[in-house]
Backbone as JSON Lines, residues from 0, in Angstrom:
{"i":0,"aa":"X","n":[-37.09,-74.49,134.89],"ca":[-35.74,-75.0,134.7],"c":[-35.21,-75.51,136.04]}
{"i":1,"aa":"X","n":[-34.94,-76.52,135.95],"ca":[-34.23,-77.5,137.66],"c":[-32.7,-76.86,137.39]}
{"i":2,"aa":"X","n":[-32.66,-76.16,138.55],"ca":[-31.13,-75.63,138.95],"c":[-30.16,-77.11,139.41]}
{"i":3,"aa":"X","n":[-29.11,-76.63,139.2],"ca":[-28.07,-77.61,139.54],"c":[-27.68,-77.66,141.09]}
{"i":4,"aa":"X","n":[-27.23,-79.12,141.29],"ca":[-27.25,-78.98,142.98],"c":[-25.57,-79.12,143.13]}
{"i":5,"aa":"X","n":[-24.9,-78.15,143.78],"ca":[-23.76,-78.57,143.54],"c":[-23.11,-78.58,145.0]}
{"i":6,"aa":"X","n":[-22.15,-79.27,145.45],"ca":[-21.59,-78.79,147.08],"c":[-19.93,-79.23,147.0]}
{"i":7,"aa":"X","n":[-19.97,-79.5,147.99],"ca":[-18.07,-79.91,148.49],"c":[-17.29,-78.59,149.0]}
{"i":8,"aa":"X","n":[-17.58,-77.08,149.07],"ca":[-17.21,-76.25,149.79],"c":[-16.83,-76.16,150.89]}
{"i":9,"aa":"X","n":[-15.66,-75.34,151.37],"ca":[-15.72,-75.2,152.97],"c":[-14.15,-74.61,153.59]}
{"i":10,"aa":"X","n":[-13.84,-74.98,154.51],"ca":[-12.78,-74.1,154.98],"c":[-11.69,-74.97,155.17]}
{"i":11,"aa":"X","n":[-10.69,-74.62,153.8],"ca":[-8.97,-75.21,154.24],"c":[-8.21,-74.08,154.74]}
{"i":12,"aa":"X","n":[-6.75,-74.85,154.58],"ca":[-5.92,-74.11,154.78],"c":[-5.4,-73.92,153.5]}
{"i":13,"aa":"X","n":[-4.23,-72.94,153.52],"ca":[-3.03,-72.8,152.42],"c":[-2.84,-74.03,151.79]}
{"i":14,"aa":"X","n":[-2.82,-74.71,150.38],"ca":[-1.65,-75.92,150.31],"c":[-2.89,-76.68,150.31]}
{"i":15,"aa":"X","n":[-4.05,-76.8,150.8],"ca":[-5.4,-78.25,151.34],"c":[-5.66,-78.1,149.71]}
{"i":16,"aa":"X","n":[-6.96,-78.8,150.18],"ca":[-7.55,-79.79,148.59],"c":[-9.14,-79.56,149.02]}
{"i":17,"aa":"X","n":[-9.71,-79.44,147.71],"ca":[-11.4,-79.88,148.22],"c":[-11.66,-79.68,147.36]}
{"i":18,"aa":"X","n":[-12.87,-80.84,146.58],"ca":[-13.32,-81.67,145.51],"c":[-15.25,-81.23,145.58]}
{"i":19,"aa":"X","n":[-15.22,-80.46,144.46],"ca":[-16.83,-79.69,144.18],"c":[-16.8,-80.85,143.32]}
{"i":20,"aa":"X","n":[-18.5,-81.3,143.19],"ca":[-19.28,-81.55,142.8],"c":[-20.55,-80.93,142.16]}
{"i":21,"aa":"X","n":[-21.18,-81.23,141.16],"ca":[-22.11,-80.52,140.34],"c":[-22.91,-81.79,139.23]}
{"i":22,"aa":"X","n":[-24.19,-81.67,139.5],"ca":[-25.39,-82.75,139.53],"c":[-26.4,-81.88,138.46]}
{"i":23,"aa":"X","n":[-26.44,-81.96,137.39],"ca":[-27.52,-81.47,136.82],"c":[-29.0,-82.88,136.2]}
{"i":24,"aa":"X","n":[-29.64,-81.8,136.16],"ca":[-31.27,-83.07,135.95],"c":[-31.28,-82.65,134.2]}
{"i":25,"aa":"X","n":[-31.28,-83.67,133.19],"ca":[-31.67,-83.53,132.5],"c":[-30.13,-83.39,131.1]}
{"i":26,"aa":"X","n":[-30.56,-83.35,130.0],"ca":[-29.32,-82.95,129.34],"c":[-28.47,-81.91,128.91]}
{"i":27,"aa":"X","n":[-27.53,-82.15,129.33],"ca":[-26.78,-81.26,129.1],"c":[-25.57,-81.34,128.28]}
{"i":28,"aa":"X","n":[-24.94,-79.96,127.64],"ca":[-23.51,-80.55,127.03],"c":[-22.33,-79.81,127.94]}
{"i":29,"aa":"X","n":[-21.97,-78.59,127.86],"ca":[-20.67,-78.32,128.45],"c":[-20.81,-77.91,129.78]}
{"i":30,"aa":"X","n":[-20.02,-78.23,130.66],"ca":[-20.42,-77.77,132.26],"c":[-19.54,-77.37,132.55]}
{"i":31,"aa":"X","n":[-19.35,-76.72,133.88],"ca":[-18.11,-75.89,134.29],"c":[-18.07,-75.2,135.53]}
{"i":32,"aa":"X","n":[-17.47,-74.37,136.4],"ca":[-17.23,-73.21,137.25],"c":[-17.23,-72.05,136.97]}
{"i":33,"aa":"X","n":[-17.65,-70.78,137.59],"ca":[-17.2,-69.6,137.64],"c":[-17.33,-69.63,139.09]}
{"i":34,"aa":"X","n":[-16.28,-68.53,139.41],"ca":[-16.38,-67.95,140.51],"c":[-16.32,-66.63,141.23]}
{"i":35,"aa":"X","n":[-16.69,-66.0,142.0],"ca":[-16.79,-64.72,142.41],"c":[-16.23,-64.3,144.04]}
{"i":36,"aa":"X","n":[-15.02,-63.64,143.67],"ca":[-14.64,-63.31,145.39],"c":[-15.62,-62.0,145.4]}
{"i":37,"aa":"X","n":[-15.67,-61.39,146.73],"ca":[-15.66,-60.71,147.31],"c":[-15.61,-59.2,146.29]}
{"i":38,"aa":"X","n":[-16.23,-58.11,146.0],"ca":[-15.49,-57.14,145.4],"c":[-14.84,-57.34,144.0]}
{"i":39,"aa":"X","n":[-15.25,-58.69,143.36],"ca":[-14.56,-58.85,142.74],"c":[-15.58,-59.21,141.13]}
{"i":40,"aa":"X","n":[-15.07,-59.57,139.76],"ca":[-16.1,-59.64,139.11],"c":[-16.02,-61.26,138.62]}
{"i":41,"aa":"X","n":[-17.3,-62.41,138.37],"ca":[-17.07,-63.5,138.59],"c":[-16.41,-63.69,136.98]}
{"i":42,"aa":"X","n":[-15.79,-64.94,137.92],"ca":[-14.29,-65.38,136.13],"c":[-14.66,-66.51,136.12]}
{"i":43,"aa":"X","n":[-14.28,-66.95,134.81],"ca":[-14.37,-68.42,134.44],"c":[-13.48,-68.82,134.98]}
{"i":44,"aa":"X","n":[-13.32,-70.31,136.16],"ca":[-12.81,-71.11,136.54],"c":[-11.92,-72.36,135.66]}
{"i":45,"aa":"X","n":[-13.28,-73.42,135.05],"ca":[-13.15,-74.35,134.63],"c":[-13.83,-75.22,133.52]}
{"i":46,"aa":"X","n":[-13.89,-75.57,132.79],"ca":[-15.03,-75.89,131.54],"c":[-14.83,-77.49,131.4]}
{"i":47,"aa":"X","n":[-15.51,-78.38,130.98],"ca":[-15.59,-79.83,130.47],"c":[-16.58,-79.68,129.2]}
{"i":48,"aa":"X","n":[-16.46,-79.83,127.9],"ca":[-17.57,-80.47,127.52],"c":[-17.73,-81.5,127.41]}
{"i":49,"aa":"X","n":[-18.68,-82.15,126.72],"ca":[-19.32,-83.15,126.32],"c":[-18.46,-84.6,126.11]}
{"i":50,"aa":"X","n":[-17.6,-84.09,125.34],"ca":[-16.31,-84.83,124.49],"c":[-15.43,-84.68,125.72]}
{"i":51,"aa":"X","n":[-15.12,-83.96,126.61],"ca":[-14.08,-84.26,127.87],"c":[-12.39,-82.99,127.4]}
{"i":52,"aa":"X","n":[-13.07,-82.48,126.19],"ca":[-12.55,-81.34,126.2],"c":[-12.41,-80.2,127.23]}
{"i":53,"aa":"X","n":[-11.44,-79.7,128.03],"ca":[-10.88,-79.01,129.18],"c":[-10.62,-77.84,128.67]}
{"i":54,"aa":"X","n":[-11.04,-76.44,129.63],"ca":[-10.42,-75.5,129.51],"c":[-10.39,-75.03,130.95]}
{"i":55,"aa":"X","n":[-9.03,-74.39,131.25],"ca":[-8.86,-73.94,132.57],"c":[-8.01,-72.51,132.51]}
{"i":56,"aa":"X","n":[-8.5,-71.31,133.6],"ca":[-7.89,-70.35,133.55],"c":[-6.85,-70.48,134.02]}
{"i":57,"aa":"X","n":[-5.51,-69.19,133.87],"ca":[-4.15,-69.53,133.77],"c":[-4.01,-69.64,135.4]}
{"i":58,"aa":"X","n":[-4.51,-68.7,136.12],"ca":[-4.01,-69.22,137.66],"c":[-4.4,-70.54,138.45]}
{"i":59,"aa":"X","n":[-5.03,-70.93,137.69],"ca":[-5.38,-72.29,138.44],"c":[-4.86,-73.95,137.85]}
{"i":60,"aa":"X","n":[-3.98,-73.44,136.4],"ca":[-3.75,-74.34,135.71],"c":[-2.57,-75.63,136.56]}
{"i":61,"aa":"X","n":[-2.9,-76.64,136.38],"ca":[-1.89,-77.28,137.49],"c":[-2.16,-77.92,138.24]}
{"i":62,"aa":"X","n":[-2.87,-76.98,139.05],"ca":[-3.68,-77.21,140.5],"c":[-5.35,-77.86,140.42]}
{"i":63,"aa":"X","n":[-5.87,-77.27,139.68],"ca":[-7.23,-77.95,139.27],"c":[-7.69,-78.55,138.24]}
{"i":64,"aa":"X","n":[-8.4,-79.45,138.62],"ca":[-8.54,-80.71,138.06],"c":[-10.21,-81.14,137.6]}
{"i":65,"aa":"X","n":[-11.09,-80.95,136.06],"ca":[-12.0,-81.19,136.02],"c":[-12.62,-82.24,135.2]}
{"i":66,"aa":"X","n":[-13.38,-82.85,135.82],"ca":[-13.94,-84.3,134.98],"c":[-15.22,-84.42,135.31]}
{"i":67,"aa":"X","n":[-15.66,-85.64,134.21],"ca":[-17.15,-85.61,134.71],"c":[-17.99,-86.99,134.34]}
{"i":68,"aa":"X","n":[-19.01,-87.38,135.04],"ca":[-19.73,-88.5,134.04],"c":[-20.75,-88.1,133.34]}
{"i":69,"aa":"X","n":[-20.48,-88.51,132.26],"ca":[-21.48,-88.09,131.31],"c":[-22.78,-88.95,131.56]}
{"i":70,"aa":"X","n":[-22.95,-90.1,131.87],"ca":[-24.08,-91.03,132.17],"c":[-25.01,-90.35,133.46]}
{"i":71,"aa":"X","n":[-24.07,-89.66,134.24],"ca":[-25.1,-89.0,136.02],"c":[-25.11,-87.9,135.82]}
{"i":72,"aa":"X","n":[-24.81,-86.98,134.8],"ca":[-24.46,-85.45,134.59],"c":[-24.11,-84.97,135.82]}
{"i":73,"aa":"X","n":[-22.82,-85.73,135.92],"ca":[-21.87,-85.07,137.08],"c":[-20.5,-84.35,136.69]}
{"i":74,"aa":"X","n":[-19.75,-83.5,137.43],"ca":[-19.28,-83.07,136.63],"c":[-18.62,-82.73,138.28]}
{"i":75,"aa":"X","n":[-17.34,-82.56,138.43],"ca":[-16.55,-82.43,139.43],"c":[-15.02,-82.1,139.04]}
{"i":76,"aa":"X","n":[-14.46,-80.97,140.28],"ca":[-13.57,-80.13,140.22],"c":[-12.65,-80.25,141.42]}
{"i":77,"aa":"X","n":[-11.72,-80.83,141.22],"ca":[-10.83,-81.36,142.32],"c":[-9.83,-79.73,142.54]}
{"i":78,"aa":"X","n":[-9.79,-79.34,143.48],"ca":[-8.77,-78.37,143.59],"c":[-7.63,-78.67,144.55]}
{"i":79,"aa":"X","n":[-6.66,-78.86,144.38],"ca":[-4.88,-78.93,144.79],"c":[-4.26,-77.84,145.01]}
{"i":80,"aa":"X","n":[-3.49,-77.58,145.96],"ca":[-2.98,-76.67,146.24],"c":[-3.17,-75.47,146.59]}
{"i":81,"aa":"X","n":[-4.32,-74.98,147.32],"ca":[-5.42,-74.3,147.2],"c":[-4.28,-72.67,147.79]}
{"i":82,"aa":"X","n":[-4.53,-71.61,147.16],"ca":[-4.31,-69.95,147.74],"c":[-5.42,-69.58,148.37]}
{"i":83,"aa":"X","n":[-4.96,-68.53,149.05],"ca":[-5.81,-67.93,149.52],"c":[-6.95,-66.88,148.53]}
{"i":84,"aa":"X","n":[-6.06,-66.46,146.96],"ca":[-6.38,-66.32,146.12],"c":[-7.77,-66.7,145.59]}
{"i":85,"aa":"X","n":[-7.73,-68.25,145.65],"ca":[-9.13,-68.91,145.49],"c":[-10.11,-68.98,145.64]}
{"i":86,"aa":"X","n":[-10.52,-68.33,147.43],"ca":[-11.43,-67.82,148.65],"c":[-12.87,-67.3,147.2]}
{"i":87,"aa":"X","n":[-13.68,-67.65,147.21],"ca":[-14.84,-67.08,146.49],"c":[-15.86,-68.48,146.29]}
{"i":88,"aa":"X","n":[-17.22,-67.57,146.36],"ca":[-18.37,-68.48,145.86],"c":[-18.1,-68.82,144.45]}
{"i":89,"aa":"X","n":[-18.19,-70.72,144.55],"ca":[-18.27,-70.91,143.13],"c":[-19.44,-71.3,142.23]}
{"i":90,"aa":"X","n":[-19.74,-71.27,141.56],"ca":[-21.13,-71.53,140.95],"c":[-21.23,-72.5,139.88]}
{"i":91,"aa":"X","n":[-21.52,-73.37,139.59],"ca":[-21.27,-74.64,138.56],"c":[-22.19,-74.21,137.39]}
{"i":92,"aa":"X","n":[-22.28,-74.51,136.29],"ca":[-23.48,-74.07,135.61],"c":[-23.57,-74.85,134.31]}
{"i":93,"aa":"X","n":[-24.21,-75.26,133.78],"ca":[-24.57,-75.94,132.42],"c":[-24.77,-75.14,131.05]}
{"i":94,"aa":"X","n":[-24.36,-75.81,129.61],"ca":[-24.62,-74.93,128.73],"c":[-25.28,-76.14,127.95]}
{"i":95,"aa":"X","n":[-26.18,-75.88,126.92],"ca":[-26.72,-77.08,125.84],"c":[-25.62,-76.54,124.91]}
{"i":96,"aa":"X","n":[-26.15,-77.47,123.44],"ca":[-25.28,-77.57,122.12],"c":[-24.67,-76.33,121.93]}
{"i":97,"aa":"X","n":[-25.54,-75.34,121.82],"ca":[-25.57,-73.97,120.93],"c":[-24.8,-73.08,121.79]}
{"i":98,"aa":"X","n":[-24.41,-73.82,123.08],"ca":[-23.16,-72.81,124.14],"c":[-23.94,-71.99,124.85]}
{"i":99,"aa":"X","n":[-25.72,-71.86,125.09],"ca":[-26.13,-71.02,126.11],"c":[-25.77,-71.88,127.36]}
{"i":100,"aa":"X","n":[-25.87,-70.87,128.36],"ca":[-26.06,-71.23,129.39],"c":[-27.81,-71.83,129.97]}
{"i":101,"aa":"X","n":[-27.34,-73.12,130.29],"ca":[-29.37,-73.72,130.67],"c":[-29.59,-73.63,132.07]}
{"i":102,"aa":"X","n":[-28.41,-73.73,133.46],"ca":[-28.92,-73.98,134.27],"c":[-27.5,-73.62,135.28]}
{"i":103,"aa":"X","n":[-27.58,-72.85,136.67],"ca":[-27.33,-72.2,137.53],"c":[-26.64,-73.35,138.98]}
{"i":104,"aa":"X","n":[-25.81,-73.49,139.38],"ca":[-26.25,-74.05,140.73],"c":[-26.35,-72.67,142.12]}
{"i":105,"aa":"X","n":[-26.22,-73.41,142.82],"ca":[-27.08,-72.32,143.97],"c":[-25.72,-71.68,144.45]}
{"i":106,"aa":"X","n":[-24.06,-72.08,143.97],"ca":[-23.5,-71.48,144.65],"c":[-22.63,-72.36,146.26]}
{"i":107,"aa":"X","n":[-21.49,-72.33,145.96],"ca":[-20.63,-72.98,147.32],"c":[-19.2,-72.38,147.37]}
{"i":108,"aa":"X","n":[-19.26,-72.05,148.96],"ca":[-18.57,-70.89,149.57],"c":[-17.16,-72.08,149.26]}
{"i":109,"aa":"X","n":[-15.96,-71.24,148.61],"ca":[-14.62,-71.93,149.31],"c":[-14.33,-70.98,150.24]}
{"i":110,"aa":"X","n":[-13.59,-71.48,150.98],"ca":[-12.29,-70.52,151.4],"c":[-11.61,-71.17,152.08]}
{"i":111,"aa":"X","n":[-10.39,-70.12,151.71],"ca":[-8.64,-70.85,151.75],"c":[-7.9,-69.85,152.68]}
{"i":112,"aa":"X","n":[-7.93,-70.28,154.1],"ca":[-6.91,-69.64,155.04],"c":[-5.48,-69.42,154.61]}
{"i":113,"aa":"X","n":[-4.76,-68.27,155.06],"ca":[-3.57,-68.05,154.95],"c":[-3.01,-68.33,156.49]}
């Protein structure tokens, strides 16, 4: 199974912006985020499927922003307004029709200075 290559991580401040990216090989239908701070247990972030249907968890609603091309199986997550809250590895990941999960990316550090 070809893992997903995903990046755009790195170090803002309070209030900054930074735009993940996520590249899968092959087909896929719904793609998305989870993420995992520190001590913490990983949550669903962000979802797109196929159709451009959105789901986003309640603390981030507002502020993040997910879309994707369906033609490059790209799939990208604009974040606005960033907390310090946010600070955690995020992990992009793919699901086929039937809603498994097919494929992993390797993982990209945010973090959001206070």
């Amino acid at each position: 199974q070809v893992p997903l290559v995903e990046s755009g991580g790195g170090l803002v401040q309070a209030g900054g912006s930074l735009r993940l990216s996520c590249v899968a090989s092959g087909n896929v239908n719904a793609m998305g985020w989870y993420r995992q701070a520190p001590g913490k247990e990983r949550e669903l972030v962000a979802q797109i499927t196929s159709g451009g249907s959105t789901t986003y968890r309640d603390s981030v609603k507002g502020r993040f922003t997910i879309s994707r091309d369906n033609t490059k199986n790209m799939v990208y997550l604009q974040m606005n307004s960033l907390k310090s809250e946010d600070t955690a590895v995020y992990y992009c990941y793919a699901k086929d029709s039937g809603g498994i999960f097919t494929a992993w990316g390797q993982g990209t550090q945010v973090t959001v200075s206070s």
